[in-house]
BAPA-47344 format. One record per residue (C-alpha): residue number from 0; residue in three letters; x, y, z. Coordinates in Angstrom, 2 decimals. Example, Ala and Ser with C-alpha at 12.3 -4.5 7.8 and 13.67 -1.06 7.14 Angstrom:
2
@pos 0, code ala, east 12.30, north -4.50, up 7.80
@pos 1, code ser, east 13.67, north -1.06, up 7.14
***
This chain:
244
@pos 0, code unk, east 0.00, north 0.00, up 0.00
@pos 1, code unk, east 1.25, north 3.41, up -0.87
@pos 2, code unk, east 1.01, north 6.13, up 1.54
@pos 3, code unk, east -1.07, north 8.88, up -0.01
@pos 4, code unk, east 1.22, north 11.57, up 1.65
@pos 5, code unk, east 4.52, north 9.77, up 2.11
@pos 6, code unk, east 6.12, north 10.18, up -2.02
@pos 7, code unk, east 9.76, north 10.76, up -3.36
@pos 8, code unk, east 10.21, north 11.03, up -6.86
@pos 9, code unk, east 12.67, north 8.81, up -8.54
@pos 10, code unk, east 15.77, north 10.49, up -9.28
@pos 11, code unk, east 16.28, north 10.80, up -13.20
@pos 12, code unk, east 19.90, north 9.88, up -15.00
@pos 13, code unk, east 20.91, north 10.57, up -18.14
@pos 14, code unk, east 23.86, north 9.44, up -20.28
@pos 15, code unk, east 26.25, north 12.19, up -22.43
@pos 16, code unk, east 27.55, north 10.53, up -25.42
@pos 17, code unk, east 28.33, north 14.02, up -26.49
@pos 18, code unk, east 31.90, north 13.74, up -25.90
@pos 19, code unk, east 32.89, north 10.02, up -26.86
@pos 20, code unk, east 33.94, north 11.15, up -29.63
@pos 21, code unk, east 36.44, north 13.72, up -30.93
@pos 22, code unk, east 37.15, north 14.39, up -34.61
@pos 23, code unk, east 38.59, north 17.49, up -34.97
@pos 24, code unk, east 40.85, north 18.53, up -37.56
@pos 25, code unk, east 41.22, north 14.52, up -37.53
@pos 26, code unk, east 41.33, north 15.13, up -41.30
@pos 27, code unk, east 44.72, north 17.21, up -40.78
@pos 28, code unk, east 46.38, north 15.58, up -38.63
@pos 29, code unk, east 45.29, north 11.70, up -38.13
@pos 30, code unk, east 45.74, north 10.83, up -34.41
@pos 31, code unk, east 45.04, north 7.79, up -31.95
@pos 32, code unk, east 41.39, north 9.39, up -31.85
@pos 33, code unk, east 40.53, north 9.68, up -34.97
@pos 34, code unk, east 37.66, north 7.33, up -36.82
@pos 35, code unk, east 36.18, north 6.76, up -39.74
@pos 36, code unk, east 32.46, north 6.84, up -40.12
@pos 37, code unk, east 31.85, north 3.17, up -40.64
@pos 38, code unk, east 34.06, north 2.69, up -37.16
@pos 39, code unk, east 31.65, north 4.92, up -35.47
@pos 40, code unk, east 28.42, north 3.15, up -36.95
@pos 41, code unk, east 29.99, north -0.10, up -35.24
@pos 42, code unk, east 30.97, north 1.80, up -31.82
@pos 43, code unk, east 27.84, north 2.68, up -31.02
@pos 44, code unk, east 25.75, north -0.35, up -32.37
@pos 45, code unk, east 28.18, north -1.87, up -29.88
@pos 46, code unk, east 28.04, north 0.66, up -27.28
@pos 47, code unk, east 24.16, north 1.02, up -27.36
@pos 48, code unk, east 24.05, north -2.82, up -27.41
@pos 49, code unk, east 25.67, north -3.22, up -24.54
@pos 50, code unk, east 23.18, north -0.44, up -22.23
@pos 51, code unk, east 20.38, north -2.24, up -23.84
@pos 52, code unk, east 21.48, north -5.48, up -22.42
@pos 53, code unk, east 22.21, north -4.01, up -19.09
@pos 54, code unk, east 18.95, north -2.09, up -19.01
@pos 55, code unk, east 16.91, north -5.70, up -19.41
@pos 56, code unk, east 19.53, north -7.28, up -16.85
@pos 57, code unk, east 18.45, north -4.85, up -13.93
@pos 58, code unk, east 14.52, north -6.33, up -13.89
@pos 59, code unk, east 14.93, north -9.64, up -13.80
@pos 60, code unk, east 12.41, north -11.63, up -15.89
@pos 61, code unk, east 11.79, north -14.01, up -12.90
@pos 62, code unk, east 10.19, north -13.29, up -9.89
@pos 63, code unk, east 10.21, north -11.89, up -7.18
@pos 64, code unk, east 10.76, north -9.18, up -9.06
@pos 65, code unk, east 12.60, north -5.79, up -7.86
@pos 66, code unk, east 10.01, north -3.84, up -8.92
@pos 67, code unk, east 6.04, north -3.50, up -8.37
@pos 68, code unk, east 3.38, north -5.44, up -10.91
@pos 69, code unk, east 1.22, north -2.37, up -12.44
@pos 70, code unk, east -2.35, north -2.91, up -12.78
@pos 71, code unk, east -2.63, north -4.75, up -15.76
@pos 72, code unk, east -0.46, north -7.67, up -15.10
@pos 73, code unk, east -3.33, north -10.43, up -14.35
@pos 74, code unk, east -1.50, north -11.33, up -11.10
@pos 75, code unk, east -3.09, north -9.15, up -9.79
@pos 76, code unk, east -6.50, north -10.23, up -10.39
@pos 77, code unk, east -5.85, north -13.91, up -9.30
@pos 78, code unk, east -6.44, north -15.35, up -6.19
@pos 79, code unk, east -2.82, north -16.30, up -4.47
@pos 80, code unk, east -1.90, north -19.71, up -3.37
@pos 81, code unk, east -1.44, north -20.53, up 0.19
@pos 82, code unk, east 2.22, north -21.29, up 1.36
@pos 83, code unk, east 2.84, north -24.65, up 2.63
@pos 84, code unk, east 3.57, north -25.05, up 5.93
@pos 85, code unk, east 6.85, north -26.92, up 5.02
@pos 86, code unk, east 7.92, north -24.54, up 2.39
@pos 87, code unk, east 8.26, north -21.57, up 4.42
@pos 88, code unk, east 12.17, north -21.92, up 5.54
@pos 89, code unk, east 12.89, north -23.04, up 2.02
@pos 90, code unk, east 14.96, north -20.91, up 0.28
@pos 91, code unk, east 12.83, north -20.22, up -1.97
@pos 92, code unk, east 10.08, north -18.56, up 0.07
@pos 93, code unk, east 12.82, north -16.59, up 2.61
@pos 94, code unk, east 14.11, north -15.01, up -1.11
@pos 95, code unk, east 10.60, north -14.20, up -1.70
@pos 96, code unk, east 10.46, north -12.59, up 1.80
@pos 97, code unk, east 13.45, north -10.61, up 1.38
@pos 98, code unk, east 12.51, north -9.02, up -1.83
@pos 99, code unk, east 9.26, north -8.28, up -1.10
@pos 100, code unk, east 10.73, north -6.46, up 1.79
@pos 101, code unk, east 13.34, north -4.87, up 0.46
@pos 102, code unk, east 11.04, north -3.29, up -2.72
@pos 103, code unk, east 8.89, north -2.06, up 0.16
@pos 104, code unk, east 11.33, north 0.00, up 1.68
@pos 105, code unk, east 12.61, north 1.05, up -1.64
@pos 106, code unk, east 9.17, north 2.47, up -2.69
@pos 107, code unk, east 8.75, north 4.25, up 1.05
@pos 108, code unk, east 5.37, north 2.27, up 1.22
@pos 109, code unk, east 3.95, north 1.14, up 4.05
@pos 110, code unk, east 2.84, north -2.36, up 2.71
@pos 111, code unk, east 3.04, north -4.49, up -0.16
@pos 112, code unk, east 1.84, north -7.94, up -0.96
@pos 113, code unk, east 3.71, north -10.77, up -2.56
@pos 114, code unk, east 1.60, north -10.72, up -6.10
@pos 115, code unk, east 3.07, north -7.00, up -6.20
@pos 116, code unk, east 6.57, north -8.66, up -6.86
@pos 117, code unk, east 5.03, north -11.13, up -8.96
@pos 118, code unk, east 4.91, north -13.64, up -6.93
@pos 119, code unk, east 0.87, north -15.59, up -6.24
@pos 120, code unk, east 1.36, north -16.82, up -2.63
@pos 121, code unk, east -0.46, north -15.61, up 0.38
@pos 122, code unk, east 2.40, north -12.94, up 1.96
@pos 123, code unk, east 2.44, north -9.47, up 2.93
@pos 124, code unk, east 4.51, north -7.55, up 5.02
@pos 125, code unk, east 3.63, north -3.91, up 6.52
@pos 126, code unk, east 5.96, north -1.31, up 7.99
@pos 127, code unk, east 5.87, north 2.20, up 9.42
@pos 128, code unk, east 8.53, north 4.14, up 10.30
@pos 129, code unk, east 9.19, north 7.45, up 11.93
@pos 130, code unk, east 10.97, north 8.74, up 9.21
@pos 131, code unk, east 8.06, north 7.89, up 7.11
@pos 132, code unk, east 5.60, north 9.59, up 9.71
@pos 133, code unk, east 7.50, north 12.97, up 9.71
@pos 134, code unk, east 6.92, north 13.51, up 6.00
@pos 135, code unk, east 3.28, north 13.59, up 7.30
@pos 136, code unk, east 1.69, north 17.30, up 8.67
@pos 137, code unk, east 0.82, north 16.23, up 12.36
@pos 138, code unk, east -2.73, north 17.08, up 11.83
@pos 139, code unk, east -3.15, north 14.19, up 9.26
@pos 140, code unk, east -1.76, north 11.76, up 11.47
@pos 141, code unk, east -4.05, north 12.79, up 14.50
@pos 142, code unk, east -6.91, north 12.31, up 11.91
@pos 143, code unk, east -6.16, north 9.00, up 10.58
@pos 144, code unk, east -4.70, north 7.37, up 13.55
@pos 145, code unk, east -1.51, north 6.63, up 11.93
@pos 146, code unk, east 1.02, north 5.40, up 14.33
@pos 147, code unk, east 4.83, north 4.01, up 13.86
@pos 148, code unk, east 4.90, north 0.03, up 13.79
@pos 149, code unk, east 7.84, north -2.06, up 13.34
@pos 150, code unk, east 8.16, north -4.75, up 10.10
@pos 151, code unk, east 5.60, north -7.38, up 10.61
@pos 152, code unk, east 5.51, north -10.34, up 8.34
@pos 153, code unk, east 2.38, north -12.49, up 7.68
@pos 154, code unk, east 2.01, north -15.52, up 5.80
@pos 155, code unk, east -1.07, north -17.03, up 4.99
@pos 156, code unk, east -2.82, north -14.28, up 6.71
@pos 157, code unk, east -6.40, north -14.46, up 8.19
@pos 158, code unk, east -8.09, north -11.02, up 8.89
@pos 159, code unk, east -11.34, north -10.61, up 11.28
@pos 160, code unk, east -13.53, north -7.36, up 11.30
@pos 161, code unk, east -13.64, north -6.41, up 15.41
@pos 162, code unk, east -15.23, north -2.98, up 14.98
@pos 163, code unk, east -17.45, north -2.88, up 12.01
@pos 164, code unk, east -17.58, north 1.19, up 12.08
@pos 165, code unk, east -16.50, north 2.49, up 8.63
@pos 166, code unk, east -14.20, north 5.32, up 8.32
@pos 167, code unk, east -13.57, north 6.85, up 4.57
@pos 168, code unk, east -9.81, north 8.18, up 3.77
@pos 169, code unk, east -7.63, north 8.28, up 0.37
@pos 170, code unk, east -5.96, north 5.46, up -0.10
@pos 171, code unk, east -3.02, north 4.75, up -2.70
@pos 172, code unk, east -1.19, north 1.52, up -3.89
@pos 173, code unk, east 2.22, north 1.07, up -5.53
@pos 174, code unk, east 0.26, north -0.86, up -8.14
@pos 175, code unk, east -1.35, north 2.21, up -9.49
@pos 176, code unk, east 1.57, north 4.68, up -8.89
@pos 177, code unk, east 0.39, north 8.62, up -8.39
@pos 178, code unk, east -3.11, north 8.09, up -8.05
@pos 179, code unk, east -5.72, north 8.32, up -5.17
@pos 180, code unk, east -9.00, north 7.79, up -4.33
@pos 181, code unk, east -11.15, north 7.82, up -0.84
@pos 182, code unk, east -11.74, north 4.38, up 0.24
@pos 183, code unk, east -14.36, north 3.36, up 3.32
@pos 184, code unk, east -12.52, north 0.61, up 5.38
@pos 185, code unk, east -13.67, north -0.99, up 8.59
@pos 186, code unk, east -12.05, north 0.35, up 12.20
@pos 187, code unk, east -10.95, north -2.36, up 13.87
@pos 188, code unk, east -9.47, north -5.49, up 12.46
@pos 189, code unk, east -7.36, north -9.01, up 13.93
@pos 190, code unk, east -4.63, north -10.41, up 11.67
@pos 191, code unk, east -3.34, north -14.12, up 12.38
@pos 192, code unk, east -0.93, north -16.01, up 10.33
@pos 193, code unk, east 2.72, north -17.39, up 10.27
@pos 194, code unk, east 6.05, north -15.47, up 10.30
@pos 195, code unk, east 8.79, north -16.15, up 8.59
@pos 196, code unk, east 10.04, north -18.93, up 10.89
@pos 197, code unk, east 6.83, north -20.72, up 10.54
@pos 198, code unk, east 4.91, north -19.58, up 14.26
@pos 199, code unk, east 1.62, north -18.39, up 14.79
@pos 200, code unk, east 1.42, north -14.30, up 15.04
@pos 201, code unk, east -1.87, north -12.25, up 15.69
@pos 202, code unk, east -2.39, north -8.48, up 15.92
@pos 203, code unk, east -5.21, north -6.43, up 16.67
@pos 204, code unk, east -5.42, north -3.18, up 15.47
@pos 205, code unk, east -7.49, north -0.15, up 15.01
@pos 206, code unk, east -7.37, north 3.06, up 12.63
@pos 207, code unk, east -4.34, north 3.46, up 10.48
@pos 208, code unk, east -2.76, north 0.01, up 10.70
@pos 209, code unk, east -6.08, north -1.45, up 10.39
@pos 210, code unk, east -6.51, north 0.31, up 6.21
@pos 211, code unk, east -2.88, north -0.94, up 5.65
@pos 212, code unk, east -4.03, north -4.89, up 6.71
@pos 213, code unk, east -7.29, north -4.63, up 4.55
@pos 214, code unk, east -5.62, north -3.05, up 2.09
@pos 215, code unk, east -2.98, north -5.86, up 1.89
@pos 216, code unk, east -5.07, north -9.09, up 2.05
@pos 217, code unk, east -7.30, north -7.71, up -0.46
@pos 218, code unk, east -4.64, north -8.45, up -3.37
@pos 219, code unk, east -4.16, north -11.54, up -2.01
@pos 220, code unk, east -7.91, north -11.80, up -3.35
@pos 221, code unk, east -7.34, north -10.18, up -6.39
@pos 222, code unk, east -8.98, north -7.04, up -5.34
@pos 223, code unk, east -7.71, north -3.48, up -5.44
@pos 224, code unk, east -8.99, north -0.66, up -3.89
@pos 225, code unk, east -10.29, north 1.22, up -6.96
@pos 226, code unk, east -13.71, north -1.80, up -7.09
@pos 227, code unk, east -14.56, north -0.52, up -3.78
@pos 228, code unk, east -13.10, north 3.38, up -3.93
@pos 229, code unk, east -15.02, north 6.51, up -4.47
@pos 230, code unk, east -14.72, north 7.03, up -7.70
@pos 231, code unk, east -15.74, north 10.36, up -8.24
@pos 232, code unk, east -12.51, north 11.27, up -5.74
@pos 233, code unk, east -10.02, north 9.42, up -7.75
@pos 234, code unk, east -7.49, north 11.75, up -8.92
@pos 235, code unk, east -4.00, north 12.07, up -9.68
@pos 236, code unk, east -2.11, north 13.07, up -6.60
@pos 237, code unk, east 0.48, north 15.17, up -7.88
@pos 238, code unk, east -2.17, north 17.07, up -10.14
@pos 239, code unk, east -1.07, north 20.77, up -8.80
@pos 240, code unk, east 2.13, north 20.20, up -9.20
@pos 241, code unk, east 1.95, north 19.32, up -12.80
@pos 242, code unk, east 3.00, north 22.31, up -15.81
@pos 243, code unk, east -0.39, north 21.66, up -18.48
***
């Protein structure tokens, strides 16, 4: 899950080929640096070869992946598999844990589920930091209940609805990057499942950590938050900031 007011934008880098070559008075006075046309066609079929191989080598085609599914990959419209109990100290599923984790904390979101990473088994972890708090105005976070939590890790999750009052706030996902919408979500909520060693964990929750949890276990359905959102609030977020 994305946190609506927690956003850094990506930063941008760009490669100068405007100086990998010099051919100045080459035609005067031939030197080490000096190339004919035909030699420069090759360089760069090489050279751009080469970045375009490297640019497919840093998403692996294989999940987990290091990045988040968008909406559109049908992942995230199936319903996820649950983990066998004998399969969670395999290597297999603590790689799956790690990456999901780590591409969490790389997105500054507060939640993510394992089909987000590609990946169609019953997993989510949730986090919220301090760090992560402070980008929020102190008024938010007084409305919304949102409180710092350390990195929880469930696996085959079960959630039960303890306070059935509905509270309406926008909601983002990492799935649907720079949009918004208002989403109604029950109060209160219990979460039970495994960790990553394979014990029983439960937490009971109200308010903030209670969207996050919903929020999560939904994609493990194959649901996302705009079938149940507002939709006459959906928007995109950074709007205002945007040059038209």
């Amino acid at each position: 899950m994305a946190s609506t007011m927690i956003r850094t934008s990506a930063s941008l880098r760009t490669l100068n080929l405007t100086r990998v070559f010099c051919t100045t008075a080459c035609a005067r006075a031939p030197t080490m640096w000096s190339i004919t046309k035909n030699q420069a066609s090759v360089t760069f079929t090489w050279l751009f070869g080469k970045l375009g191989r490297f640019s497919v080598m840093r998403r692996p085609s294989k999940p987990p992946h290091d990045f988040v599914v968008p909406v559109g990959n049908p992942i995230l419209r199936g319903q996820a598999l649950a983990v066998d109990n004998r399969n969670i100290k395999s290597k297999e599923t603590q790689e799956v844990l790690d990456q999901l984790v780590k591409v969490m904390r790389k997105k500054g979101a507060v939640g993510l589920s394992a089909p987000q990473v590609g990946v169609g088994l019953q997993i989510i972890a949730v986090e919220c930091t301090r760090k992560q708090l402070d980008l929020v105005p102190q008024e938010i976070r007084k409305i919304r209940e949102m409180q710092e939590f350390p990195l929880k890790i469930f696996i085959n999750p079960k959630l039960k609805v303890t306070d059935y009052s509905t509270v309406v706030f926008p909601e983002g996902c990492e799935s649907l990057p720079g949009y918004q919408a208002n989403v109604p979500r029950y109060y209160g909520v219990t979460i039970t499942g495994l960790d990553r060693e394979g014990k029983p964990v439960a937490w009971q929750v109200t308010g903030w950590p209670a969207r996050i949890l919903q929020h999560e276990v939904e994609h493990l359905r194959g649901d996302l938050y705009i079938d149940i959102m507002d939709s006459r609030t959906f928007i995109d977020s950074s709007w205002e900031r945007k040059n038209f």
